[in-house]
C-alpha positions as CSV (number, residue, x, y, z in Angstrom):
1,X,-73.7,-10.7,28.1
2,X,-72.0,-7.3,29.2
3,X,-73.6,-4.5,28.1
4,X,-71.0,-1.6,28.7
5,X,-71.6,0.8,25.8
6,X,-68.4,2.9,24.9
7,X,-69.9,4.7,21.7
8,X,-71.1,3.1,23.5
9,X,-76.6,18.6,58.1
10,X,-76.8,21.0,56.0
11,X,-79.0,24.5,55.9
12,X,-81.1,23.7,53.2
13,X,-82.3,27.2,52.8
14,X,-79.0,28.7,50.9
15,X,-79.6,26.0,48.4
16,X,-83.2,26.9,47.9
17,X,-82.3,30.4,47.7
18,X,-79.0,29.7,44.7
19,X,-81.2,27.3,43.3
20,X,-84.2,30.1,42.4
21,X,-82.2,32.5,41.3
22,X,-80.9,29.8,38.8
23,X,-84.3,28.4,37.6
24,X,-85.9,31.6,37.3
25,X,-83.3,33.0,34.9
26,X,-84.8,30.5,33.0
27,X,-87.1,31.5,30.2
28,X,-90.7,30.3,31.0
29,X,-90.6,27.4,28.6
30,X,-87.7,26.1,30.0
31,X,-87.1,23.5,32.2
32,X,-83.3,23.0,32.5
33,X,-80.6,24.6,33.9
34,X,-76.8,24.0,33.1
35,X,-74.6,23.7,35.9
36,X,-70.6,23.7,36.7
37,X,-69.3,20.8,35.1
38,X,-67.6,17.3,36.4
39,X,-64.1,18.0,36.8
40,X,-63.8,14.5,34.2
41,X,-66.3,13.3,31.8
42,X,-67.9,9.7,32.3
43,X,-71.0,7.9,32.0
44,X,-72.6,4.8,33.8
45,X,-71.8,6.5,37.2
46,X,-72.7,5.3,40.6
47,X,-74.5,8.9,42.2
48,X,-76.6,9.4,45.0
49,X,-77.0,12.1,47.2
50,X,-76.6,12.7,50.9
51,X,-77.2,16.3,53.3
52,X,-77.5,17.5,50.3
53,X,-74.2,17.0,48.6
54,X,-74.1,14.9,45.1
55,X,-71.4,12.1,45.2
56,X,-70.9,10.4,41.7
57,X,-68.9,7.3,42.5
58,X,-67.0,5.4,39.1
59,X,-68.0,5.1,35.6
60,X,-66.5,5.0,32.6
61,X,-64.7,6.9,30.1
62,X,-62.1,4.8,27.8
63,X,-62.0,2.9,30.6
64,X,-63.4,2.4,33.9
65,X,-62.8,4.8,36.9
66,X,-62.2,4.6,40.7
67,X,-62.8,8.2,41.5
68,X,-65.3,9.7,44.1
69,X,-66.3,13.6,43.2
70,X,-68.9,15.6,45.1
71,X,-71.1,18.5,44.0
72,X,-72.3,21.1,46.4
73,X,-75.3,23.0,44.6
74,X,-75.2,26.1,46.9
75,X,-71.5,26.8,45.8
76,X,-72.0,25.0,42.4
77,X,-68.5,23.9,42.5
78,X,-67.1,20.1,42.3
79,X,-64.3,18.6,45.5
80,X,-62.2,15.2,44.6
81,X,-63.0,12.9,47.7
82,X,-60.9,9.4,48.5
83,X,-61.3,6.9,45.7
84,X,-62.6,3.2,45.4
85,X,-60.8,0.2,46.1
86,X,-60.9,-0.5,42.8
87,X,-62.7,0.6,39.4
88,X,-66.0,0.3,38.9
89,X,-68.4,1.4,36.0
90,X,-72.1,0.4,34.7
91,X,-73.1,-0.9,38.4
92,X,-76.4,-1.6,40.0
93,X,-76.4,2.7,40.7
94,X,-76.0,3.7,44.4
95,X,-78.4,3.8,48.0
96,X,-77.7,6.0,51.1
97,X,-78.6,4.7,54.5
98,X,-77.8,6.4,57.5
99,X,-76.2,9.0,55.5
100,X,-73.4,6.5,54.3
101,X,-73.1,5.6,50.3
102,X,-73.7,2.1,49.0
103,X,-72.3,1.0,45.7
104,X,-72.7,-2.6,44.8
105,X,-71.4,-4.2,41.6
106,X,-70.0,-3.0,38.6
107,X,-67.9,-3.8,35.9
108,X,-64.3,-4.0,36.6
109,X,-62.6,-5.9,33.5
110,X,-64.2,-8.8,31.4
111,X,-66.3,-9.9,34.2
112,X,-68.6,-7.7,36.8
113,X,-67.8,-7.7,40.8
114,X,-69.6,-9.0,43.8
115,X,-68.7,-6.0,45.6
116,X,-70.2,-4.0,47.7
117,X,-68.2,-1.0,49.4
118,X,-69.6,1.9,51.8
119,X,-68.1,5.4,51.8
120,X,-68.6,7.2,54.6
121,X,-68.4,11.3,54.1
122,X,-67.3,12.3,57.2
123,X,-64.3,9.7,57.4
124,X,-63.9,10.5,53.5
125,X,-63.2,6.2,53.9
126,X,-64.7,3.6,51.6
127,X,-65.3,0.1,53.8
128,X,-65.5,-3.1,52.0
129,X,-68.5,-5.2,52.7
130,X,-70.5,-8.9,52.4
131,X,-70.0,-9.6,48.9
132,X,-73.3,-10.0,46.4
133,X,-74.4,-14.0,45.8
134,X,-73.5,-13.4,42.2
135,X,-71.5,-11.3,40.1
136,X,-73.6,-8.3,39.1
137,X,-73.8,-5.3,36.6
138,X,-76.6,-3.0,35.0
139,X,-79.0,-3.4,37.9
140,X,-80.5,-1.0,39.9
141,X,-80.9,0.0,43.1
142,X,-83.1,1.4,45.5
143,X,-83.5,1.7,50.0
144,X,-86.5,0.9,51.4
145,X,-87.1,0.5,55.2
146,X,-83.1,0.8,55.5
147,X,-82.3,-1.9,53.4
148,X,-80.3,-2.0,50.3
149,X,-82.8,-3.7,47.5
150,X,-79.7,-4.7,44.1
151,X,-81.1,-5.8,40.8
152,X,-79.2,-7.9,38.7
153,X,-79.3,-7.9,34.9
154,X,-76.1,-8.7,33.8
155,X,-73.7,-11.6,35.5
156,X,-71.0,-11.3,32.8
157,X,-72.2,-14.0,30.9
158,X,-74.6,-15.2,27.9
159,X,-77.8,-13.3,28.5
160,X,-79.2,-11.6,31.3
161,X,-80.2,-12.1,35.0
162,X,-83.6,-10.8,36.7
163,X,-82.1,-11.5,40.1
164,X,-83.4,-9.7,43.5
165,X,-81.4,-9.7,46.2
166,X,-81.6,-7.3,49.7
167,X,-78.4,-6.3,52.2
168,X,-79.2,-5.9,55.7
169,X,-76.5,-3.1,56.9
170,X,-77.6,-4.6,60.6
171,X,-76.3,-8.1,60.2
172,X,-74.1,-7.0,57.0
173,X,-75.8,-9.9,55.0
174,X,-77.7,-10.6,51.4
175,X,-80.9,-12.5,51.0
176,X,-81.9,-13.8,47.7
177,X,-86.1,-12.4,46.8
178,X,-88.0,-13.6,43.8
179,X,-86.7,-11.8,40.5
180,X,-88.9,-9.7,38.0
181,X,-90.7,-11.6,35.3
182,X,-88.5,-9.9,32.9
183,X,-84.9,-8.9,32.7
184,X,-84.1,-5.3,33.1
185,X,-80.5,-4.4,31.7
186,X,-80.0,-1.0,32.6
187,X,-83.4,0.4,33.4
188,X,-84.8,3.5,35.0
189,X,-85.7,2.9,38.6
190,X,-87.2,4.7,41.5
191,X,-88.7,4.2,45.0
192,X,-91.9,5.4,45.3
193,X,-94.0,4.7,48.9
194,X,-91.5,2.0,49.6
195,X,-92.5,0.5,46.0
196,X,-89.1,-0.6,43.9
197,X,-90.2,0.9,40.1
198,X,-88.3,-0.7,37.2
199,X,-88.9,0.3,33.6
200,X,-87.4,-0.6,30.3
201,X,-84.0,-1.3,30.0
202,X,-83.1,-4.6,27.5
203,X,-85.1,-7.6,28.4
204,X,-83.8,-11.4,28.1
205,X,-83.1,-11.5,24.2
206,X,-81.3,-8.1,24.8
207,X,-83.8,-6.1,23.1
208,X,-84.8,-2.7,24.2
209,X,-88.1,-3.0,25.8
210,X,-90.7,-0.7,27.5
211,X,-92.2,-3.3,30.1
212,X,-92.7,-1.8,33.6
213,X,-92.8,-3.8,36.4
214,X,-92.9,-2.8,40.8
215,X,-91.6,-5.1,43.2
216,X,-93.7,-4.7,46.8
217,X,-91.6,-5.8,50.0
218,X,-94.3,-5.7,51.7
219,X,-95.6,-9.0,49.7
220,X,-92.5,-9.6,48.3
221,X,-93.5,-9.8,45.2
222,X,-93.7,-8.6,41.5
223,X,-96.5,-6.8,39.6
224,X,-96.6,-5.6,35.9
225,X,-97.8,-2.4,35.1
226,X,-98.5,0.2,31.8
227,X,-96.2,-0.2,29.3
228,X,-93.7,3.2,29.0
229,X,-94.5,5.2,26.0
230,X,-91.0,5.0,24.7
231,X,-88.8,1.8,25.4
232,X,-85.6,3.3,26.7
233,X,-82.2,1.7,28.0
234,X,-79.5,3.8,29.8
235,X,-81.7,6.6,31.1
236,X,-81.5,8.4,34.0
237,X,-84.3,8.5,36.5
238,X,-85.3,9.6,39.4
239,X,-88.2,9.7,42.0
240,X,-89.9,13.2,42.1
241,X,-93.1,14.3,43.5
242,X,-94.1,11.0,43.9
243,X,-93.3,10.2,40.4
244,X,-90.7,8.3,38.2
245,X,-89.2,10.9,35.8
246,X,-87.1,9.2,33.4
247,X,-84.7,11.5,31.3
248,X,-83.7,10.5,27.5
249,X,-81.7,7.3,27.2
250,X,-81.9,5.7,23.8
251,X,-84.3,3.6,22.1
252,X,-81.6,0.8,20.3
253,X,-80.8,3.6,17.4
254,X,-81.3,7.4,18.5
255,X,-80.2,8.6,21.5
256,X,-83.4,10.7,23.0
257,X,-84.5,14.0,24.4
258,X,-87.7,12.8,25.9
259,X,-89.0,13.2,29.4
260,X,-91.3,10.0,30.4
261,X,-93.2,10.9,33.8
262,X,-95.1,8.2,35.4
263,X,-97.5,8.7,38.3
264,X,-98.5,5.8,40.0
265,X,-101.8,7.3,41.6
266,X,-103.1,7.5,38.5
267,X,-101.2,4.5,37.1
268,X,-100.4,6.3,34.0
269,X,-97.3,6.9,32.0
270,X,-96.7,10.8,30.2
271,X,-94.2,12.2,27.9
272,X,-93.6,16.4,28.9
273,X,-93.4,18.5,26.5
274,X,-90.3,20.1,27.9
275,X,-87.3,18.0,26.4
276,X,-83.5,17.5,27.7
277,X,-81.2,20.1,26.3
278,X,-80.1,17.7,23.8
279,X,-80.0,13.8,23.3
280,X,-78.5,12.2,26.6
281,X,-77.9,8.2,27.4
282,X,-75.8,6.9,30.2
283,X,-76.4,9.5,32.7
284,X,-77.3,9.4,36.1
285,X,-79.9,11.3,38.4
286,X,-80.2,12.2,41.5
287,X,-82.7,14.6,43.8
288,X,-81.7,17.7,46.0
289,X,-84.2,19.6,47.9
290,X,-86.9,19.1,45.0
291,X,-84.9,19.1,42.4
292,X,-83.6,16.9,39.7
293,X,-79.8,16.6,39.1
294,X,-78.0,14.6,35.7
295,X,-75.1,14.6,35.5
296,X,-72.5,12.7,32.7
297,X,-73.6,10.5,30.3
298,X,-73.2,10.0,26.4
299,X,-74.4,13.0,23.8
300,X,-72.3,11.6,21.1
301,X,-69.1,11.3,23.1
302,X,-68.8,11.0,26.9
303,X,-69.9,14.3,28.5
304,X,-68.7,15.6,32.3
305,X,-72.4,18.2,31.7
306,X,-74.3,18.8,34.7
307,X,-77.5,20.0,35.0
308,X,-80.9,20.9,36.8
309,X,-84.5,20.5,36.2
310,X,-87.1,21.6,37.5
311,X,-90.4,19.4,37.4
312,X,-93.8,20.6,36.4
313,X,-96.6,18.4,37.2
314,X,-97.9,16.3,34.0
C-alpha cells in the first residue's frame, strides 16, 4: 500500500563558533533556532550529512523531486548540487560511508524503485548501484560497521513489508537479514552503539503504532523494547548523545509538537518539555557537530523551514 501523504574536511570550530552565537540568542526556555530556508519546499526528503555539510537529496512537493541541495551551517546559506537520475520521494532516508551519500528506494510514480544511487561531493556525480531485492519505500536506513542496513515497509503493494536487507559498498552487493516482528512504515530510526533503533511508524493493518523494536548485527537479530509514549508516523529523528530524539510527526489525526527522547542505558522512553516551534510531519533530521538539524516537512502545507535544536539531557 503506498503511503505518500500529499496533505498528505572541514574546520569544525567556525561552526561551533556561528552555531553559539545562534543558540544563545535564544531565550533560556528555548530550544530551537530558525535557520535560512530550502531554496524549495518538500517533505519526505532523503538528508544526511557529511564534513559537515547537510545534503537533502529528493522529496516531494506536488510531485516528486530529483534535486540535490546542500546546507553549510557556518555560512547558513543553501548551494544547488547535480541532481538524481531520476525522482525520488518517501525513500528508505540516506547513509554516508566513506564520506559518499547513499540513497536507496523511493517512490518514483505508482510503484517504488529498487534503486540505489551514490553521490559523491567532490565529483558533485551521482553513480548508480546493485539494485535492492525488492522494490522499496518508507524504510529507513542506518551504517553500521560500513555497511548500508535498508528497511522495507512499503513494496508498492497491498499492505506492508518488514524486510531487512544490508549493501556491502566492498563487493557492491545486498543480503537479505531477518525482518522486524512488525512492520514499520515510515518510522523514526537511529544507530545507537552499532544498534539499528526503529520506532512507530504504521504497523501491518496500517495503523499508527508506538512499538519499538532494535535490530543487533552482531546476533542478527530483533528485540522489542518500551513502547514510545506517543505513536508517531512521519517524524523526524535522529541519534544524539547517545539517544533517539524523535521530533513531532503525527499521531493518524493531529500533526505534533512533541519531542520523544529515548535513552537506551536506561531503557526508557521521555517526552521534553521543550516542543517544536509548531506541528511538523514529514521532515527529516540530521546531526552536525552536536546538533540537531530538520529541515522540510508538512505544517499544514509543505514547508522549505529549517531549523536547529539544541538537546538538553532528559
Amino acid at each position: 500500500m503506498k503511503t505518500q501523504r500529499v496533505k498528505f574536511s572541514h574546520d569544525c570550530r567556525p561552526l561551533v563558533g556561528i552555531l553559539a552565537v545562534l543558540l544563545l540568542t535564544l531565550p533560556a526556555s528555548a530550544a530551537w533556532k530558525p535557520l535560512a530556508p530550502m531554496p524549495s519546499a518538500r517533505q519526505n526528503a532523503a538528508v544526511e550529512t557529511i564534513n559537515g555539510i547537510v545534503y537533502v537529496a529528493g522529496g516531494y512537493n506536488a510531485g516528486g523531486t530529483s534535486t540535490l541541495q546542500a546546507f553549510n551551517p557556518t555560512t547558513n546559506t543553501w548551494t544547488a548540487l547535480s541532481s538524481m537520475a531520476i525522482t525520488l520521494y518517501q525513500g528508505d532516508g540516506a547513509g554516508v560511508i566513506n564520506s559518499q551519500l547513499y540513497v536507496a528506494g523511493g517512490w518514483n510514480g505508482p510503484l517504488p524503485t529498487s534503486t540505489l544511487f551514490r553521490y559523491d561531493p567532490p565529483s558533485n556525480s551521482w553513480t548508480s548501484l546493485a539494485s535492492m531485492p525488492h522494490l522499496t519505500a518508507c524504510g529507513s536506513t542506518g551504517v553500521i560497521n560500513s555497511k548500508l542496513y535498508v528497511t522495507t515497509a512499503c513494496n508498492g503493494y497491498n499492505g506492508y513489508a518488514n524486510y531487512l536487507d544490508v549493501y556491502d559498498p566492498a563487493t557492491n552487493a545486498w543480503t537479505s537479514l531477518p525482518g522486524s516482528a512488525s512492520p514499520h512504515a515510515a518510522p523514526a530510526i537511529g544507530v545507537i552503539n552499532d544498534k539499528l533503533y526503529v520506532a512507530g511508524g504504521l504497523n501491518g493493518s496500517g495503523l499508527v503504532t508506538n512499538t519499538f523494536e532494535v535490530y543487533d548485527p552482531a546476533s542478527n537479530s530483533w528485540s522489542t523494547l518500551p513502547h514510545m509514549p506517543t505513536g508517531v508516523v512521519y517524524a523526524a529523528s535522529v541519534a544524539l548523545n547517545g539517544r533517539l530524539y524523535v521530533f513531532g510527526g503525527t499521531n493518524g489525526t493531529n500533526d505534533l509538537a512533541i519531542v520523544q527522547v529515548y535513552d537506551p542505558h536506561k531503557n526508557k522512553w521521555t517526552t521534553l518539555s521543550a516542543l517544536m516551534p509548531a506541528p511538523l510531519s514529514s521532515s527529516s533530521g540530521v546531526v552536525v557537530y552536536g546538533l540537531a538539524f530538520v529541515e522540510g516537512g508538512d505544517n499544514g502545507s509543505t514547508t522549505n523551514q529549517y531549523s536547529v535544536f539544541s538537546p538538553s539531557i532528559p
